[in-house]
C-alpha positions as CSV (number, residue, x, y, z in Angstrom):
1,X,17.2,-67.8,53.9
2,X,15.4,-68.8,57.2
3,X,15.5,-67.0,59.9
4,X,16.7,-68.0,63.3
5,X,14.8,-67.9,66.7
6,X,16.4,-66.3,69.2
7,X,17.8,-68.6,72.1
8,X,18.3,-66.1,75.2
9,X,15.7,-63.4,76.6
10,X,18.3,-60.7,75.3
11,X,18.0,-62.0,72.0
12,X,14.1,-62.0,72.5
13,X,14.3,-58.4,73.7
14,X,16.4,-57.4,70.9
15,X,14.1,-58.7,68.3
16,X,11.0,-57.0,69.7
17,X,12.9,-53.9,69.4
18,X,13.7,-54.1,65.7
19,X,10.0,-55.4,65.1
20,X,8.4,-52.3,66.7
21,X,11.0,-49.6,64.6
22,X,10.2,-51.2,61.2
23,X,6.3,-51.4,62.3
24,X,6.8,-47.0,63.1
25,X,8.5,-46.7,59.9
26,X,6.1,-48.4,58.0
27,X,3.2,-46.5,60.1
28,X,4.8,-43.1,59.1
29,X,5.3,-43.4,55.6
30,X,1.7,-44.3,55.2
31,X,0.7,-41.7,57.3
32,X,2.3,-39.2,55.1
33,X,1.0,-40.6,51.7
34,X,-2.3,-40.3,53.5
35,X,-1.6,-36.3,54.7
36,X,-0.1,-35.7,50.8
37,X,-3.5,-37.4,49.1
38,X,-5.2,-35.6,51.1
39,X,-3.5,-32.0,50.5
40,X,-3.9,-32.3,46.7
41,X,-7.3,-31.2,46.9
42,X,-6.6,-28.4,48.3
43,X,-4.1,-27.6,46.1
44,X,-6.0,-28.0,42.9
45,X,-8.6,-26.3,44.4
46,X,-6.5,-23.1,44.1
47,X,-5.9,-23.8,40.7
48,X,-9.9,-24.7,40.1
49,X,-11.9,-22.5,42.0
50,X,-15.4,-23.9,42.2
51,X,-18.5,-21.7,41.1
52,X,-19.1,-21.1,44.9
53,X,-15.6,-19.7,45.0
54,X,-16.3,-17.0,42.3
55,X,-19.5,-15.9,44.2
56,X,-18.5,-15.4,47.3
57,X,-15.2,-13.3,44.9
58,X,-18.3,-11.1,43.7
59,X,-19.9,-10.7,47.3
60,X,-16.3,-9.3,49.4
61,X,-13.7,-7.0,48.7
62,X,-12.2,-5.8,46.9
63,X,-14.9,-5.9,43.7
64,X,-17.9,-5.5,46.1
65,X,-16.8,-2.0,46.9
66,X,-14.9,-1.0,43.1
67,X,-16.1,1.7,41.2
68,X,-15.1,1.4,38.2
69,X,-15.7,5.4,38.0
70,X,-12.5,6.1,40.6
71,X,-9.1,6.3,38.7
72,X,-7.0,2.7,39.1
73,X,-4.4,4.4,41.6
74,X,-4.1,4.8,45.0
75,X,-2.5,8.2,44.5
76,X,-5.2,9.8,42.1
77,X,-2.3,12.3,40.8
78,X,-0.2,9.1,39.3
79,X,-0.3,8.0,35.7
80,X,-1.4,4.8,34.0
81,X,0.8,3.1,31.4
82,X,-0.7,1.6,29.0
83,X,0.9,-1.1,27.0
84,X,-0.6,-1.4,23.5
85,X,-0.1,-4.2,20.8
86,X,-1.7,-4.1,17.1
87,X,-2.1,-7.4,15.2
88,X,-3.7,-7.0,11.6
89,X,-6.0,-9.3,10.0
90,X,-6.9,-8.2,6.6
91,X,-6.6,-5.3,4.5
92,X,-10.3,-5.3,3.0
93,X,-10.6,-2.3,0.4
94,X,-7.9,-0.1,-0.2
95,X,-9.9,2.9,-1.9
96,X,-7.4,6.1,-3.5
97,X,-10.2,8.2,-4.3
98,X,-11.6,8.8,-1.3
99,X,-7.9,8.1,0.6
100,X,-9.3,5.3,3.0
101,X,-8.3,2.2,3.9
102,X,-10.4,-0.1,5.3
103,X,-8.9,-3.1,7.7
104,X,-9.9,-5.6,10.1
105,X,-7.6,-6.2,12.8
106,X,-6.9,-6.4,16.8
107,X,-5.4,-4.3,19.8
108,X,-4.3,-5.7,22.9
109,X,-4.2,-3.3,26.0
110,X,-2.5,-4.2,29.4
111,X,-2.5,-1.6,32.7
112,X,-1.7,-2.4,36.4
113,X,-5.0,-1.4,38.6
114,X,-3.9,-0.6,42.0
115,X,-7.3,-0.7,43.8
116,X,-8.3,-4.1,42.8
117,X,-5.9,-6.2,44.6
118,X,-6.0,-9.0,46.5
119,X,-4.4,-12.1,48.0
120,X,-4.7,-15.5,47.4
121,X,-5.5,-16.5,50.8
122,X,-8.6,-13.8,50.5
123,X,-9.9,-15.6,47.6
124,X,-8.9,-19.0,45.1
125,X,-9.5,-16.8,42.2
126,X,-6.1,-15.9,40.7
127,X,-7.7,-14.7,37.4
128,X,-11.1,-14.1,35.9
129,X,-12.9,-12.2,33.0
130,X,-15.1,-9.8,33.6
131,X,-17.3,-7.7,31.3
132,X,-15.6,-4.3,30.6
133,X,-18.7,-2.6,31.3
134,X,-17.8,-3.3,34.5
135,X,-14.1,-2.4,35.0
136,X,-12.3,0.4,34.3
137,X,-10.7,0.8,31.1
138,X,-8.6,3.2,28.9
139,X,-10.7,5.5,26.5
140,X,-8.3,4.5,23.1
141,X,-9.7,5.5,20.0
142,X,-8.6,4.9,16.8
143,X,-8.1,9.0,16.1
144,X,-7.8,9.0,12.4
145,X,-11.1,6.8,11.7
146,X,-13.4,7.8,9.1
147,X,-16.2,7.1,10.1
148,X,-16.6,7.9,13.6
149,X,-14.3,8.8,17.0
150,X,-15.6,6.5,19.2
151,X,-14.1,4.8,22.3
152,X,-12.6,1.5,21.0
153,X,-14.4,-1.8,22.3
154,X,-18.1,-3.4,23.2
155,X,-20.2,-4.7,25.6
156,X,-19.7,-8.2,24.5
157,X,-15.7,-7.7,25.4
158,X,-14.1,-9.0,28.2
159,X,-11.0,-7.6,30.2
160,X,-8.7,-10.6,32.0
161,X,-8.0,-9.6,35.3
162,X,-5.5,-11.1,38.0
163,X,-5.3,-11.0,42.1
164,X,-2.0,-8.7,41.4
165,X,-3.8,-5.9,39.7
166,X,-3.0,-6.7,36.4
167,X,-5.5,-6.2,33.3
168,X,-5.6,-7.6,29.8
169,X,-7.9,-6.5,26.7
170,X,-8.5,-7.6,23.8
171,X,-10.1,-5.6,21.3
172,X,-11.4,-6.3,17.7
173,X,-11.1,-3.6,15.2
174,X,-13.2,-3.3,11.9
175,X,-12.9,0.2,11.2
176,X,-11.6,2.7,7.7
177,X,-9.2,4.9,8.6
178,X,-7.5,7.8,6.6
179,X,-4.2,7.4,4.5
180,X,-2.5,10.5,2.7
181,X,-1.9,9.6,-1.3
182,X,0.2,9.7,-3.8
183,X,-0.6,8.2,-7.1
184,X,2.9,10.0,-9.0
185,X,3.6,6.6,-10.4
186,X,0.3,4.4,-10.3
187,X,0.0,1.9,-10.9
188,X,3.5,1.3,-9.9
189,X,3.1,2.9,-6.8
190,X,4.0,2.9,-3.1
191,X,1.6,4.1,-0.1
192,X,2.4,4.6,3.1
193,X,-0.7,4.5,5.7
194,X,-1.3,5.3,9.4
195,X,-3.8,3.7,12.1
196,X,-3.3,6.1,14.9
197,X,-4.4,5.5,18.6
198,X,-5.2,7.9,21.4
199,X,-6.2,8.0,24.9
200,X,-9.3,10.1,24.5
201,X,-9.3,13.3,26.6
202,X,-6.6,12.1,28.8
203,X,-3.2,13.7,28.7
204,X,0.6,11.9,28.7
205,X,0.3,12.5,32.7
206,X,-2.8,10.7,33.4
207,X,-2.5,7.8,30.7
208,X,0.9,7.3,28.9
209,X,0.2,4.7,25.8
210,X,3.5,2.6,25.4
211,X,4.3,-0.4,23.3
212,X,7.4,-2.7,23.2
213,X,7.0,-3.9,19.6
214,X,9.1,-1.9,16.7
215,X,6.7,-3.6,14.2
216,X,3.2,-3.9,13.6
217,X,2.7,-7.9,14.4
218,X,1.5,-9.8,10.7
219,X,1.2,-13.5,12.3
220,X,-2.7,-13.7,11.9
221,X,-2.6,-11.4,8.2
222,X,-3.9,-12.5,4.7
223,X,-2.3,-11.3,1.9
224,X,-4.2,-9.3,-0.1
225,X,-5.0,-9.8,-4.0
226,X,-4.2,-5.8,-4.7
227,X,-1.0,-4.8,-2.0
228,X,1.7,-6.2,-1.1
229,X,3.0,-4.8,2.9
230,X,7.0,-4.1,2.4
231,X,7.2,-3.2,5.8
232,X,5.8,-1.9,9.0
233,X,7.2,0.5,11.6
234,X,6.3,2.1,15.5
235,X,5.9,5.8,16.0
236,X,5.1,7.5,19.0
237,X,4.3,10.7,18.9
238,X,3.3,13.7,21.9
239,X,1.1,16.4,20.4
240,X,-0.7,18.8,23.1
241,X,0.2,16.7,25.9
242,X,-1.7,13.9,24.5
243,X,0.2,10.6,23.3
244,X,-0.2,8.8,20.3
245,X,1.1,5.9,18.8
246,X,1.1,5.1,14.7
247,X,1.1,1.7,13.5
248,X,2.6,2.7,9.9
249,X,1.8,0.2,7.0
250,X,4.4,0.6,4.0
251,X,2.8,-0.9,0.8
252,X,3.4,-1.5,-2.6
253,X,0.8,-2.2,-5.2
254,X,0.7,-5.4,-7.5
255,X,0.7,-3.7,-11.0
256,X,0.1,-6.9,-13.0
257,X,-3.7,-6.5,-13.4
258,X,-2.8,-2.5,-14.8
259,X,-0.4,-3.9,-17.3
260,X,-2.1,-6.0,-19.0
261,X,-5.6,-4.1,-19.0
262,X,-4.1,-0.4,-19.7
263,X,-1.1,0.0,-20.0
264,X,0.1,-2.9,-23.0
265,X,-2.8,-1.5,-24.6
266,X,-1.8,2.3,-24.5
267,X,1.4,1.4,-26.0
268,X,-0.2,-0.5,-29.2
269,X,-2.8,2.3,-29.4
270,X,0.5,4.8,-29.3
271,X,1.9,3.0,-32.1
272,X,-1.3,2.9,-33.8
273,X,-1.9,6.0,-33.9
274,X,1.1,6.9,-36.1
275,X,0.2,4.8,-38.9
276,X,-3.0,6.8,-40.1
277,X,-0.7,8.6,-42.4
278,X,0.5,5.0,-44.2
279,X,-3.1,4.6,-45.2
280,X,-3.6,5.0,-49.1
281,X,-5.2,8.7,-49.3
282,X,-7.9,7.4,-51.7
283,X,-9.0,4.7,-49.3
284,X,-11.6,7.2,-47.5
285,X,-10.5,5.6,-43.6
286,X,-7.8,8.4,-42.8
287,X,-10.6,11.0,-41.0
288,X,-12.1,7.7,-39.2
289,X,-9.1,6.2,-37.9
290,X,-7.6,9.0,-36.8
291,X,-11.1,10.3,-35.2
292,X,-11.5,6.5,-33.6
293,X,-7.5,6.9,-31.8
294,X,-8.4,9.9,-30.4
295,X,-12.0,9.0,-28.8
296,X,-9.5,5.6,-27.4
297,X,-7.3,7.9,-25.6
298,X,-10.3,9.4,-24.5
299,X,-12.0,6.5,-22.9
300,X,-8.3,5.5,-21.2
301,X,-7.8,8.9,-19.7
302,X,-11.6,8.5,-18.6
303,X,-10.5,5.5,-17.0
304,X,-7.7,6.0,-15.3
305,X,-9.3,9.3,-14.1
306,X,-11.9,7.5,-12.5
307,X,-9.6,5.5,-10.1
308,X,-7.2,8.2,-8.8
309,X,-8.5,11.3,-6.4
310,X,-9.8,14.6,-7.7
311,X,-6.5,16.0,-6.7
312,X,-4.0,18.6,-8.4
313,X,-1.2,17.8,-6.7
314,X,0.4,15.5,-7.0
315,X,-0.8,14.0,-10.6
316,X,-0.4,10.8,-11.9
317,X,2.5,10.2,-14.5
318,X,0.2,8.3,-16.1
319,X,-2.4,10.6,-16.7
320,X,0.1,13.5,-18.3
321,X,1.1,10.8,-20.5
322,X,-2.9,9.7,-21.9
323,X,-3.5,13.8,-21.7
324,X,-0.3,14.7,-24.6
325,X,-1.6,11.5,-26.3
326,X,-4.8,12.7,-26.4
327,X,-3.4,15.9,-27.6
328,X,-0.9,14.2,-30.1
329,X,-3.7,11.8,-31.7
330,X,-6.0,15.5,-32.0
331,X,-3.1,17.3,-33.6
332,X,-2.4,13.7,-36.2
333,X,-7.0,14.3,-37.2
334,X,-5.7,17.7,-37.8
335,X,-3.1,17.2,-39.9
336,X,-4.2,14.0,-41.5
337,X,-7.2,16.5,-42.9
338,X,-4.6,19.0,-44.4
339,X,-2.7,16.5,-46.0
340,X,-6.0,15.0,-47.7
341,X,-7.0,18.3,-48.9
342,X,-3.3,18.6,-50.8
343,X,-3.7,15.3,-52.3
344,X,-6.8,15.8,-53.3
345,X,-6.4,19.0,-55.0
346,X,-6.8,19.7,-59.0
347,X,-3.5,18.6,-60.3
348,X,-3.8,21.6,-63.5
349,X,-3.9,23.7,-60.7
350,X,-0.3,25.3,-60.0
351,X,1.3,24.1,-55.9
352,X,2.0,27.4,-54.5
353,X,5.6,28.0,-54.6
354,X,6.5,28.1,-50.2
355,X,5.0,24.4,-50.6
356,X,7.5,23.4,-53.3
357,X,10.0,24.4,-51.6
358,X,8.9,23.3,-47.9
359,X,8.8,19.3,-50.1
360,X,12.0,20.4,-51.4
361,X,13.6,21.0,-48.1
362,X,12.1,17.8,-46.5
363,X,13.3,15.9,-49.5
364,X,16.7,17.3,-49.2
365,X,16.5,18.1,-53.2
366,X,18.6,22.0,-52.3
367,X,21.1,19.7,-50.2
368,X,21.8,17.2,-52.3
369,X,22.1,19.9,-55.8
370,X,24.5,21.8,-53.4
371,X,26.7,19.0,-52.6
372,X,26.5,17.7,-56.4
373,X,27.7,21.4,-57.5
374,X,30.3,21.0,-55.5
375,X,31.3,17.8,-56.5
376,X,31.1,18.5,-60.1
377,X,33.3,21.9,-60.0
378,X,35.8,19.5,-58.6
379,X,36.1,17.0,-61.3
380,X,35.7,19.9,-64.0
381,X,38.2,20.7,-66.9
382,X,39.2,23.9,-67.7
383,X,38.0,23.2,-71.5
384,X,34.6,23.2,-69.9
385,X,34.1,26.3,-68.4
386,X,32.3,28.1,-70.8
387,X,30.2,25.2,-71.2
388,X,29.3,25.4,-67.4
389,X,29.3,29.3,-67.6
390,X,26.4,28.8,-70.2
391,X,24.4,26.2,-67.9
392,X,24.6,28.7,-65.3
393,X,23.3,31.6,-67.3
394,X,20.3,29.1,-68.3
395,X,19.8,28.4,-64.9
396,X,19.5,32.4,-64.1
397,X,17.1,32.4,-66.0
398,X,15.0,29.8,-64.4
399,X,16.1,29.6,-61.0
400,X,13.1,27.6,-59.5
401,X,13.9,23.9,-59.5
402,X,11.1,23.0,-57.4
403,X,8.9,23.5,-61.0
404,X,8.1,19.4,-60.9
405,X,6.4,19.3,-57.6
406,X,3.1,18.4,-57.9
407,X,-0.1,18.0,-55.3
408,X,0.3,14.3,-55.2
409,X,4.3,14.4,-54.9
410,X,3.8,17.3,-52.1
411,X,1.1,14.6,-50.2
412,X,3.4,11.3,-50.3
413,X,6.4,13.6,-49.0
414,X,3.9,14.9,-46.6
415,X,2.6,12.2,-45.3
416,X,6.4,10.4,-45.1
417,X,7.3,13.2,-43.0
418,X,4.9,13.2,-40.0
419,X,4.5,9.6,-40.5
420,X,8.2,10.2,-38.9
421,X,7.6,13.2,-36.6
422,X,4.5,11.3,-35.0
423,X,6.2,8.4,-34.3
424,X,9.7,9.7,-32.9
425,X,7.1,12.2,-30.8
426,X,5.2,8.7,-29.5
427,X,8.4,7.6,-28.4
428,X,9.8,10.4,-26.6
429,X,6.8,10.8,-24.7
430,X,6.7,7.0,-23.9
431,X,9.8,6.8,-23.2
432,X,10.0,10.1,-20.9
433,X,7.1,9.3,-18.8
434,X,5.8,5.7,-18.5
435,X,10.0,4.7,-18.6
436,X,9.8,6.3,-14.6
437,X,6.9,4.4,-13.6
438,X,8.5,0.9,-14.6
439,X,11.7,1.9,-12.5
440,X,9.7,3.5,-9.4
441,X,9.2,-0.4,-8.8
């Protein structure tokens, strides 16, 4: 659409009016692009600080004049809190004879220091790290280490610092610290460790160590091959005006690898050990088998002794059980010895007459005469009780019944019998001590 020329000198007048307020409109809005491009430098300077700008940080206050000796309050009688955070890693070794625990792991500490403030129109550093050599820090040490009670950190760490006061650290951790054991039902067992921290030589109302987490953060961990963590739990504790906070680890062992390597093999070697009297007593293996059980038992109990602590209390299920094995397969050499010396004795010589009638009883022989007696007075006629009157006068005259018991008769029994009484007392024990363990799971 053209546009039309104005005809009259108000129409002119009008037009040059309208002209010159879309020329000042067009003039501003570049001006203020221009002022905006301009400002952005300015801005991203404050988010940027240049090298110069951290210099000249160093060279004024506040940090030319900090000492990083003074307390961080401005009233000297106030009291620092400390937040604390633990993240672990890696449990490396878990070691039960010694009770130590070995970990690597982190600790993240954040305080408010009141004397090294400052404005962001004093400086365009909002936040820098700094060597903590050179700031002021809390003296945490991890009190239940094993190997030395040292103040937690290096020279190599840095602390974050902002202009508001406010100071993070980040700590590594490779350290061994103690843990109380309890090996009752290894290898099904559960432990339950500490990794204690403490403000060194300051008390609750100079440095109060706090934390918001209720568990011990696991994001970062690896599981390890041995332990399995069930859980995790805070506690804070005062003791002598001093704080500290435990990061408690609730584990559980894996018992697979004890299984198959001890404890399968424990129970055939129980059952094992019974047989010795189902040998043939002429074979000449009895002594040697029984001899070879017992020097097994011996080099299990060895075993297991070897990877629980030289304590008394408390002791392992397991080990009570390999000890009365032990014991058990000792008293079976024993016997299995006696027995071969009845079975092997001159069979014109006469078995002593306690031993006939010990085979009697264990054969039941008196038990089951009684019961026939019995049975056959029941069923007999009165026409035969002279008959039986005479029997029984034969029979007062040679009471002993036991008469056809001989040495090998007396051994086979024998070796029926605790054939029996070995293998129910195998069971029993079994069952009364390594039945606990698989249920403390």
């Amino acid at each position: 659409m053209c546009k039309t020329k104005p005809k009259t000198f108000g129409d002119r007048t009008d037009h040059l009016r309208r002209t010159m307020q879309e020329k000042m409109v067009g003039i501003l809005f570049v001006g203020s692009f221009m002022t905006f491009l301009c400002l952005v430098p300015s801005v991203s300077g404050q988010i940027n600080p240049s090298p110069s700008d951290f210099k000249a940080w160093l060279g004024q206050a506040p940090y030319n004049t900090y000492n990083k000796k003074v307390f961080p309050r401005t009233n000297q009688d106030d009291n620092v809190t400390v937040e604390i955070s633990f993240f672990l890693i890696a449990i490396t070794d878990f070691n039960e004879v010694a009770g130590e625990i070995e970990m690597v792991a982190y600790l993240t500490a954040k305080w408010e220091n009141q004397i090294l403030k400052w404005t962001s129109v004093e400086s365009k550093m909002l936040s820098l790290l700094l060597p903590q050599d050179q700031l002021w820090k809390p003296s945490i040490v991890l009190s239940n280490s094993v190997e030395s009670l040292k103040e937690l950190g290096d020279k190599s760490y840095r602390i974050r610092i902002d202009n508001n006061g406010n100071h993070e650290w980040v700590v590594g951790i490779v350290s061994k610290t103690a843990c109380s054991i309890d090996i009752t039902y290894y290898p099904f067992d559960k432990q339950s460790c500490n990794i204690t921290f403490n403000p060194w030589g300051y008390t609750q109302s100079q440095i109060d160590l706090v934390t918001t987490e209720t568990k011990v953060d696991l994001t970062h961990y690896q599981e390890n091959v041995e332990w399995d963590i069930t859980s995790t739990m805070v506690v804070k504790q005062v003791v002598d005006s001093s704080v500290y906070i435990n990061f408690v680890l609730n584990m559980e062992r894996k018992p697979g690898y004890f299984v198959i390597n001890m404890i399968i093999p424990v129970l055939i070697l129980s059952l094992l050990n019974g047989l010795v009297f189902l040998l043939p007593a002429d074979s000449g293996e009895r002594v040697g088998y029984a001899i070879t059980a017992f020097l097994t038992f011996a080099v299990f109990l060895s075993m297991v002794s070897e990877n629980l602590p030289k304590a008394s209390e408390p002791m392992s299920m397991l080990c009570y059980f390999l000890t009365l094995m032990l014991c058990l397969s000792a008293v079976s050499t024993i016997v299995t010895i006696l027995v071969l010396r009845v079975h092997h004795q001159h069979e014109e010589s006469e078995v002593p007459k306690y031993l006939r009638h010990i085979i009697a009883f264990i054969k039941c022989d008196k038990c089951k005469k009684v019961c026939c007696r019995e049975d056959k007075v029941k069923d007999i006629s009165p026409d035969d009780e002279e008959e039986e009157e005479d029997d029984d006068d034969e029979l007062g005259k040679n009471p002993d019944d036991t008469i056809y018991i001989t040495w090998k008769v007396a051994a086979r029994v024998l070796d029926y019998f605790f054939f029996l009484v070995f293998l129910g007392s195998t069971s029993a024990i079994t069952v009364f001590f390594l039945i606990p363990l698989a249920f403390a799971s």
